[in-house]
N, C-alpha and C positions, 0 to 999 in steps of 0.2 A: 531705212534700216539696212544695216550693210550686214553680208556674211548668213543671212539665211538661206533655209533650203524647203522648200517646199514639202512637201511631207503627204501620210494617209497612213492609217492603221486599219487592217484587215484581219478580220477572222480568219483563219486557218480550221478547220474543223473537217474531220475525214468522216465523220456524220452527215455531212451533207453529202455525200455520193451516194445516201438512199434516197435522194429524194425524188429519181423518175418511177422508185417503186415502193414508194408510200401514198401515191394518190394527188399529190400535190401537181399542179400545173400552171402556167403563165410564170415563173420564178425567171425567166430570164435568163442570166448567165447561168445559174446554177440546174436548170434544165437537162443541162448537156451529158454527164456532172461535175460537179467541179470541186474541191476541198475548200476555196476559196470565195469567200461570201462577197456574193456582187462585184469581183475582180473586175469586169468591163465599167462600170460604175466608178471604180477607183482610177481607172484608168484616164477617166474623162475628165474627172474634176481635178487630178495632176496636170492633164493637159491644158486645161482652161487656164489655170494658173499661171503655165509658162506661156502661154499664147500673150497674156496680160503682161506680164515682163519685158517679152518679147525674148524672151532665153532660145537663141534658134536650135543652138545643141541640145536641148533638154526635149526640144516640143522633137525634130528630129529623129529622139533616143524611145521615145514611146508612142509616135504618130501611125494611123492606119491599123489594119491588122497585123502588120510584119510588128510594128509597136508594141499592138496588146501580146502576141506572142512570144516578143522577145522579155517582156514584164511577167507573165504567163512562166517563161522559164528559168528565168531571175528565180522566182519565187520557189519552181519545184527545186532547185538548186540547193537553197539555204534549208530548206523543209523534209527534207529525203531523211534525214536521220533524229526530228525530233519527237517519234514518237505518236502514238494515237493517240491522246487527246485534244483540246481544242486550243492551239495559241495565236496569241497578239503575234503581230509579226508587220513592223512599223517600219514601210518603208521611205526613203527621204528620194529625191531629186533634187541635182544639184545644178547651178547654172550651165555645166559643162556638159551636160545631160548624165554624170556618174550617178549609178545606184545606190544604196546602202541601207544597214536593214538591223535592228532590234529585235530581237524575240525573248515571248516571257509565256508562261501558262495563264491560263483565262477555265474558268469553270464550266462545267457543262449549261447547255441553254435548249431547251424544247426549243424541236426542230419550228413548231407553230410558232415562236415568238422571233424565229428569224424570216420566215417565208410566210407569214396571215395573210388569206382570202377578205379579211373584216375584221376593224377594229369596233369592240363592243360597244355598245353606248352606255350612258351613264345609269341606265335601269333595263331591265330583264322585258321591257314594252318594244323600247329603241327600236325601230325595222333594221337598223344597220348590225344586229345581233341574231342574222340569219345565217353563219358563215356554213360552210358545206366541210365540217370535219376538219379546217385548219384554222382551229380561231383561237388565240393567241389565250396565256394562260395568265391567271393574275396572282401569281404566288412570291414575286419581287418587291422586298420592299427597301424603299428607298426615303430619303430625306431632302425637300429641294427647297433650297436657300434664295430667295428672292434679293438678288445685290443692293445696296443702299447707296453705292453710287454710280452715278451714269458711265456709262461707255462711249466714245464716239465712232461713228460708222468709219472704216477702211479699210484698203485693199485687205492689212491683215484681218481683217472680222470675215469679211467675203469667204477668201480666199485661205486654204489649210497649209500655213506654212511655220516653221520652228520660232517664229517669232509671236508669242504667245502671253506675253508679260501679261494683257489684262485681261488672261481668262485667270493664270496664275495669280495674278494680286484679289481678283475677286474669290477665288477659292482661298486664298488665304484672308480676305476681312470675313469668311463665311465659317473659319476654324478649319477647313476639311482636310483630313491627312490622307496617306493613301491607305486604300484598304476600305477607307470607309465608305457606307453604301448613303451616300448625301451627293448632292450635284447643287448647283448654283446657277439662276439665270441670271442673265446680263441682260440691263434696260436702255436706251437709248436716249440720247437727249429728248427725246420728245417724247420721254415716258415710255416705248413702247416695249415690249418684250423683245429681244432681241432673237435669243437663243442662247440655251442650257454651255456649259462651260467646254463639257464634251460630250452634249445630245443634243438633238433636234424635240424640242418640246409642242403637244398636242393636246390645243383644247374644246369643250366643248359649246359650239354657238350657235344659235338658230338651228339646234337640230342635225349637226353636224362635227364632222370633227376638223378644226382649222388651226392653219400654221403661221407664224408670221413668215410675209413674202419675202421671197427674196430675188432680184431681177438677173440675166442671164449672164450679163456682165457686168460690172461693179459700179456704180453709180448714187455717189454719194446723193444723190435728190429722189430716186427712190429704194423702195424695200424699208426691211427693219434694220437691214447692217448685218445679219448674221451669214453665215456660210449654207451652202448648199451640198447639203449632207447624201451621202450616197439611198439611206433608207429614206431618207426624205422625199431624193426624188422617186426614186422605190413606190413609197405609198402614194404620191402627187399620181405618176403614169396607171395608178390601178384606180384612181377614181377614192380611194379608203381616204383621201382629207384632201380640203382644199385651201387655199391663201387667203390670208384674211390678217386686218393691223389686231394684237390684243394688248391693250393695254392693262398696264401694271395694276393700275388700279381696277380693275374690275375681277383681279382673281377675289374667290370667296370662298372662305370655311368650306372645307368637305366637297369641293368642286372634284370630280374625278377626271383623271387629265392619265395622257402616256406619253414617253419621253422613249426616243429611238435611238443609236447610234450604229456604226459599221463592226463591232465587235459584239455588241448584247442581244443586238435586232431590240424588238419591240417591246416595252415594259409600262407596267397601267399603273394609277397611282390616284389619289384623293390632296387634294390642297387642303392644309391644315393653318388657314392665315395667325399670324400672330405679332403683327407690327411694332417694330424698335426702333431706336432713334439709327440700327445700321440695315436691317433686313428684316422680311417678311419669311416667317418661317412656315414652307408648304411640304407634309406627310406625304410621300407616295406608299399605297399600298398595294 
């Protein structure tokens, strides 16, 4: 595919500069503090991508910490005058390593459901519902469309770049316009769950909370094909879910699952199966 650009959408939220004095710790970049959620995160998964290109100007324009600082101030740049509350602010890289950047308003989000200590389990028993004061709230609710036709694993699934036709085409056999609170998984030739259109979907297995894999660099003979999402790996490094293949068919009625991304953070949800000749229709609440 010619003329793409590599891409990542970031929360912007001047809310998160309480979070060294609200109790929260291990957050990572946002530790420091920072208005921008998981910024170092974004940074790496832009870079992976041009490493994978082999775009020299691009990995060049954001490599190192001179990199992340120089992306670090890209961003206070464009953000200086929009205001306190929380926005998308979608930036692109280009093979030439040039910037460039979107912004739009995004809703407020508990601070917990961007930074959780523990994601709940599926009953009030679960040991993994021991959190210490940052445990993610379940007041979101959403609607997730199970796609009825397969996807095939590549660079574009991997990898987050404006070439996006078959998250697009599956959001559209799924109805969903913007605004609405529905999301749609992608399955894989081999049945598997891929990953959400624009989340990283989390379910419940053996007692735990598991994701489908995804391997460090692109390889179509392992993983599920989907991209490696900033909150993904977020929850992976804190031990709160681990890798695992979940097949399409095994979701069921009322299975309670949570779906992440780099702008919502962490969101809980219940499968509501309801099988058609195009999708599986699954309730988040």
């Amino acid at each position: 595919m010619d003329g793409f650009q590599i891409f990542t959408s970031i929360r912007y939220d001047p809310a998160l500069l309480q979070i060294p004095h609200l109790g929260f710790t291990n957050t990572g970049w946002n530790q420091a503090p920072s208005p921008f959620y998981m910024l170092d995160f974004h940074r790496d998964r832009m870079l992976r991508a041009a490493i994978n290109w082999k775009w020299e100007a691009a990995i060049a324009a954001i490599s190192g910490e001179e990199g992340l600082e120089r992306l670090q101030g890209y961003l206070q740049s464009i953000t200086t005058e929009i205001g306190n509350g929380p926005h998308r602010v979608m930036i692109t890289l280009a093979q030439d390593g040039t910037l460039g950047h979107q912004i739009s308003a995004l809703p407020a989000t508990h601070l917990n459901n961007l930074l959780p200590d523990c994601l709940p389990g599926p009953s009030p028993q679960d040991p993994v519902q021991d959190g210490k004061g940052t445990t993610p709230t379940k007041d979101a609710i959403y609607e997730l469309l199970v796609d009825g036709q397969r996807t095939a694993k590549s660079e574009f699934t991997h990898y987050k770049t404006t070439s996006r036709e078959m998250y697009n085409e599956a959001r559209k056999r799924a109805q969903i316009s913007l605004g609405d609170k529905k999301e749609v998984l992608l399955v894989n030739d081999d049945g598997h769950v891929m990953e959400g259109s624009i989340s990283t979907p989390y379910f419940w297995r053996g007692g735990k909370w598991v994701t489908p894999p995804v391997p460090a660099q692109f390889d179509v003979s392992q993983g599920s094909g989907g991209n490696d999402g900033t909150t993904r790996r977020w929850a992976l490094e804190r031990n709160l879910v681990t890798e695992q293949v979940v097949l399409a068919s095994s979701l069921v009625n009322d299975e309670y699952c949570w779906i992440s991304n780099g702008l919502r953070g962490f969101i809980c949800g219940k499968v509501k199966s309801k099988w058609n000749e195009l999708f599986e229709v699954v309730t988040l609440v």
